[in-house]
C-alpha positions as CSV (number, residue, x, y, z in Angstrom):
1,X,119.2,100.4,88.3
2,X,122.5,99.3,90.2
3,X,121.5,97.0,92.7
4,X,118.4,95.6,90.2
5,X,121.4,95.1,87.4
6,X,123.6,92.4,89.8
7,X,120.6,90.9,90.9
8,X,118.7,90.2,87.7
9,X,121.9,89.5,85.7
10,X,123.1,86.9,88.4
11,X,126.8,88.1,87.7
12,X,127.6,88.7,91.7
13,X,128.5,86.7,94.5
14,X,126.7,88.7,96.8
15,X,124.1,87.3,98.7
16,X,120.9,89.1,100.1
17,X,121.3,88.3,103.8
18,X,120.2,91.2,106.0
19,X,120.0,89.6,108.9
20,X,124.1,89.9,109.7
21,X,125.2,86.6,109.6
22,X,128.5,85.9,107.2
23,X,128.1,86.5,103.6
24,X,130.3,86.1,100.4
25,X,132.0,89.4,99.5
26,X,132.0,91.1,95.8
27,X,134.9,90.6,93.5
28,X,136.6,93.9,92.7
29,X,135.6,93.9,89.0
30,X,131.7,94.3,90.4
31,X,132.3,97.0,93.2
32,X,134.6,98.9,90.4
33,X,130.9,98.2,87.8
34,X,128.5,99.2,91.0
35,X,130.7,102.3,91.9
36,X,130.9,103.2,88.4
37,X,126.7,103.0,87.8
38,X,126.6,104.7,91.6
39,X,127.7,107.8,90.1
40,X,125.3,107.5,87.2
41,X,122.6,107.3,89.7
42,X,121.2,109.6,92.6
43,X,121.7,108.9,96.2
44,X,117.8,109.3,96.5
45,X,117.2,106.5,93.6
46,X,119.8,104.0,95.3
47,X,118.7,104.6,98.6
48,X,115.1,103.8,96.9
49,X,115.9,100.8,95.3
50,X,117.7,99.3,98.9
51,X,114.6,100.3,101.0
52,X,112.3,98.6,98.3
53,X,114.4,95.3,98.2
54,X,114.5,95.5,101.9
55,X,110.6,96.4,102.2
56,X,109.9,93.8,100.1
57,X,111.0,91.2,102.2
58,X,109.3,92.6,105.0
59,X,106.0,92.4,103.2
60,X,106.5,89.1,102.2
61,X,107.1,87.6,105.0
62,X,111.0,86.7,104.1
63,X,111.9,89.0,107.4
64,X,109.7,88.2,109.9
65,X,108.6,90.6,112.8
66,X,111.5,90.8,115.2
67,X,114.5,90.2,112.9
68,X,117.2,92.3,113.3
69,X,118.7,94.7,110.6
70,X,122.7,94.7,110.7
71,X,123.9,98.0,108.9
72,X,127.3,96.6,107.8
73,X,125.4,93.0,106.2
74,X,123.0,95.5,104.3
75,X,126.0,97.8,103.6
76,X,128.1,94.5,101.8
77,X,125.1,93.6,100.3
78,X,124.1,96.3,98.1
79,X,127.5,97.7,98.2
80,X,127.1,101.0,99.6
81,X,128.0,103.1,102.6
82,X,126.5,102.4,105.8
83,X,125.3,106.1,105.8
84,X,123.7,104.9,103.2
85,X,121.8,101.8,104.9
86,X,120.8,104.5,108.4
87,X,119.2,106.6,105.8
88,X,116.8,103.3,104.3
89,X,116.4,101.8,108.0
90,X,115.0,105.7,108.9
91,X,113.1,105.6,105.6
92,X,111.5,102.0,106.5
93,X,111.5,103.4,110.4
94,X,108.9,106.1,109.6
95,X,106.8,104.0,107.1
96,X,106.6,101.9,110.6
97,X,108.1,98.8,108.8
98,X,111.2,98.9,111.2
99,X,111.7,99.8,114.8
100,X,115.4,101.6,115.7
101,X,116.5,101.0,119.1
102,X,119.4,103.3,120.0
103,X,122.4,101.5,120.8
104,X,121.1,98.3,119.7
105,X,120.5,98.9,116.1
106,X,117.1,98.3,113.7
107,X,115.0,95.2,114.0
108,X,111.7,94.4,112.0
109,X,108.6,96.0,113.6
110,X,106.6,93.6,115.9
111,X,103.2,94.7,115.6
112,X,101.4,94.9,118.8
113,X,97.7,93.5,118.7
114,X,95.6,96.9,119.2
115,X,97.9,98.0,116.2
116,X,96.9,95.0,113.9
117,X,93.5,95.2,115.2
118,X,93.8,99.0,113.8
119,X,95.3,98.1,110.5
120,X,92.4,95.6,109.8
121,X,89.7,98.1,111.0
122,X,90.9,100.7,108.4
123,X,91.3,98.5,105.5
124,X,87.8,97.2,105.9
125,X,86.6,100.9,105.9
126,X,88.8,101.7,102.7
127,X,87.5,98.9,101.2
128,X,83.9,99.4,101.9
129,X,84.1,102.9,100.2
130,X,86.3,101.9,97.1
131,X,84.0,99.1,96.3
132,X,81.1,101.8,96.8
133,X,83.1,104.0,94.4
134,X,83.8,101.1,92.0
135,X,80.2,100.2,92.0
136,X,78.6,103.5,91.2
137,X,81.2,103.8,88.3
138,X,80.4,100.6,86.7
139,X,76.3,101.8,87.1
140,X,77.0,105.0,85.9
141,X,78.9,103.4,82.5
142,X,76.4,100.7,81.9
143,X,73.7,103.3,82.1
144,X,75.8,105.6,79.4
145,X,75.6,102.5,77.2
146,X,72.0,101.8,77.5
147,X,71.3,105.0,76.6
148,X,73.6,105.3,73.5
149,X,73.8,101.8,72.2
150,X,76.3,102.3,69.7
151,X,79.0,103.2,72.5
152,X,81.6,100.9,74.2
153,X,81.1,102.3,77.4
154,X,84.0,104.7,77.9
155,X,83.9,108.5,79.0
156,X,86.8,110.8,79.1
157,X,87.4,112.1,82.1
């Protein structure tokens, strides 16, 4: 992908800084090479590949709750239109990853506690039932194989 291609190759002087503080710029010869793979690519696949760079540094911690999102830093970052970076901040906005504030642009979500307290709560109830489900999958295979010894324990579904 285009933005995955600068970054892996290290042939940019772009840096990933999101939060809108001053950044190097891209020589001409790499927007010309970015433009050029832009229109080998889909709006929808660049526009995925920015929200899962961006999403990924959410998750990790890299962005911490509260930090805001300049358009035009994103924009010189992964080269591409700030249309572009409002369609990813309403993409992360509706996964609940970011918070847009009219007027005053898109800033990592904060959490509040009932919310947390909500997240938890559901992942221990997911996890109850997918180790149920794992469980009763594993019993149901190990009693296949004790009742036909010669096989390794695999069904097709």
């Amino acid at each position: 992908m285009i933005v995955d291609n600068l970054w892996r190759t290290g042939q940019h002087n772009v840096l990933l800084n999101v939060t809108g503080t001053r950044m190097a710029r891209a020589s001409t010869k790499q927007r010309a090479h970015v433009a050029r793979d832009a229109n080998e690519g889909s709006r929808a696949e660049i526009e995925a590949v920015i929200a899962e760079r961006i999403r990924t540094a959410i998750l990790s911690g890299a962005l911490p709750p509260g930090t805001k999102l300049g358009e035009e830093a994103i924009a010189e970052t992964f080269l591409v239109s700030r249309f572009r970076v409002r369609s990813v901040l309403w993409r992360l906005a509706y996964e609940n990853l970011v918070d847009l504030h009219k007027n005053r642009g898109a800033f990592i979500a904060k959490p509040s506690v009932k919310e947390a307290r909500d997240v938890f709560e559901a992942r221990r109830v997911i996890e109850r039932v997918t180790t149920e489900i794992v469980t009763r999958t594993i019993l149901t295979m190990q009693i296949d194989t004790s009742e036909h010894p010669g096989s390794t324990g695999t069904r097709a579904c």
